[in-house]
N, C-alpha and C positions, 0 to 999 in steps of 0.2 A: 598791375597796381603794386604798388610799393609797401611798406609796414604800416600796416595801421596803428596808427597810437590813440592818445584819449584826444587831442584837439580831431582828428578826424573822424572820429565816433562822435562827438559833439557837434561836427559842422552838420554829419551826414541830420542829425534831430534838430539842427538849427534850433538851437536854444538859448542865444544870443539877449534874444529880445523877449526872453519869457520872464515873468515874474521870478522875484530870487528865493523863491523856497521851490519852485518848480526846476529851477536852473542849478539848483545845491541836487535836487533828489535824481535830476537827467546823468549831475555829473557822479553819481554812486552807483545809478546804472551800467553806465558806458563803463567805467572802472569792472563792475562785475560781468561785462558781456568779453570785457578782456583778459579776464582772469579765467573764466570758465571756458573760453572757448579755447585757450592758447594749446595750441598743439595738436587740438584737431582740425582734419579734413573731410571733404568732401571728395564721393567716388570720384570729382571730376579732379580732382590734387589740388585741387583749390582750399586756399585756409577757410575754415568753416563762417569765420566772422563775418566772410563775404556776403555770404547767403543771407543773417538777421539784417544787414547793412541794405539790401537791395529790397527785402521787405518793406524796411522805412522807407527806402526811398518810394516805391511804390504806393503805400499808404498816406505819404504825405501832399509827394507831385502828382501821381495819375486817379489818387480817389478822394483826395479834396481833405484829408483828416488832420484837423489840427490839434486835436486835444491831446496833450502830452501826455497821460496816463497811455494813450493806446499805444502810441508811438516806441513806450518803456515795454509795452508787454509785445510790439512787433521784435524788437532790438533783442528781448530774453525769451523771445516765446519757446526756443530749441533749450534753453539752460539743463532743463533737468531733464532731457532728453537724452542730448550729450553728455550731463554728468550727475546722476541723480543724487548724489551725495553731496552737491553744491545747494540744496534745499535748505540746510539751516543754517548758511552762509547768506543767501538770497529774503531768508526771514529776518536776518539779525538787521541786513542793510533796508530792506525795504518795507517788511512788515509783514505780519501772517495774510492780510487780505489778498498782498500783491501774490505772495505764493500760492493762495489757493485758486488765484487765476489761472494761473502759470501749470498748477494741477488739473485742472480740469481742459487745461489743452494739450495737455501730456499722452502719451496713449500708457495705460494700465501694465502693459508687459516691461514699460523701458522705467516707470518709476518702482517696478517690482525686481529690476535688474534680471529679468530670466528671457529664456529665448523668446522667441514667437510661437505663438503655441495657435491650435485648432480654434475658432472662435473668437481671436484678438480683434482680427479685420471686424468682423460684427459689431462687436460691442465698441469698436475704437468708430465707428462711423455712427453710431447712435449716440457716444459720447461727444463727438463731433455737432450732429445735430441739435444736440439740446443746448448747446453753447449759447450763451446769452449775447446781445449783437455787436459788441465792442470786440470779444474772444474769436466771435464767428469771421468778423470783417477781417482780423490780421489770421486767421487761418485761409481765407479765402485768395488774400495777399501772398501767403506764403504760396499757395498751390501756384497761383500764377507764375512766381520767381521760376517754382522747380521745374513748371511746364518750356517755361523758355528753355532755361538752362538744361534741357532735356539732351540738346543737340553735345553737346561734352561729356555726357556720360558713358563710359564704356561698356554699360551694362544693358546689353540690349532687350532682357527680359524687364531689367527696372523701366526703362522707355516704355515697353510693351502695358507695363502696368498701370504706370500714372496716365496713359491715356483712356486705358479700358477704366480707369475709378473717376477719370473726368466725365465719362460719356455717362455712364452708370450712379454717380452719385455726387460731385463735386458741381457740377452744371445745374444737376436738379436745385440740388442744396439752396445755391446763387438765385438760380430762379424764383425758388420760396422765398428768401430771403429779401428781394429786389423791394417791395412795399416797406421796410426797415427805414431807409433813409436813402438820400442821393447817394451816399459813399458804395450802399450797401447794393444800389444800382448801379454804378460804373466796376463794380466789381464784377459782377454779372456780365456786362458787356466786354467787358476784358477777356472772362474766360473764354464766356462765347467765340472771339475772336480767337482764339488759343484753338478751341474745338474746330474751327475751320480750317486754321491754319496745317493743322496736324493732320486732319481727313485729307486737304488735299497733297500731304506729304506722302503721302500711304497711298493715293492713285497712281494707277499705272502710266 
């Protein structure tokens, strides 16, 4: 893939044909998912942009989502993750609401800037849980991206993990979740297929 600039951050949310306050607010997004992410990667050396870019795309074409707000929070849902101090850059352009979304998909140690500490995984899967179903649906989106994207990673204890937290919690999650809406049922089915996929990469 080649540089991403703002026309291909705008094709990936097709926003062409949205109404023009929705198509002014997509194009402040896309401007801040390139500003915050420039210069980081992904363990796999892949530019990190990659990653929110193939959320959308997944929340758009494979779970039926149209509504442009979700879409803005698949594209920045990693922002204050990768750079927590882009928080009141992200309020100025978008609004406190949009940030407190954005916070409450965050895990607690990366908007605190400090390591990982005893007890993060807990409370970051309970904060996860309690996600309301627009937050939940593009977390669910992202699991799937990383599940795929599994296969590039050099870290074979991170492999190791995101399948032991699929079987364990992210499957269940989807599951509960499934009665939500159809999005929040093809999301389910997706991972599902994810969980198979990987069981039977692990047999002998």
């Amino acid at each position: 893939m080649g540089a991403i600039d703002l026309a291909h951050v705008l094709s990936t949310l097709r926003t062409a044909a949205c109404p023009a306050n929705e198509h002014s607010r997509a194009r402040v997004a896309a401007g801040l998912a390139l500003t915050i992410y420039a210069g980081h990667t992904r363990d796999q050396g892949t530019p990190y942009l990659q990653h929110p870019l193939a959320v959308v795309t997944i929340l758009r074409s494979e779970l039926g989502v149209t509504q442009s707000e979700t879409l803005l929070l698949g594209l920045l849902h990693d922002a204050l993750e990768v750079d927590p101090g882009s928080e009141a850059l992200v309020t100025h352009q978008l609004g406190e609401a949009f940030t407190a979304r954005l916070r409450a998909m965050t895990p607690d140690h990366r908007l605190e800037r400090r390591p990982k500490a005893p007890g993060d995984e807990t409370r970051w899967r309970r904060k996860t849980a309690a996600l309301p179903g627009e937050e939940l649906l593009v977390r669910l989106a992202d699991r799937i991206h990383n599940l795929r994207d599994l296969a590039a990673s050099p870290n074979h204890e991170r492999r190791r993990k995101f399948v032991r937290n699929l079987t364990e919690f992210h499957l269940p999650l989807a599951e509960a979740a499934r009665p939500l809406s159809p999005e929040h049922g093809a999301a389910h089915a997706l991972l599902h297929a994810e969980y198979v996929r990987h069981q039977q990469e692990v047999r002998p």
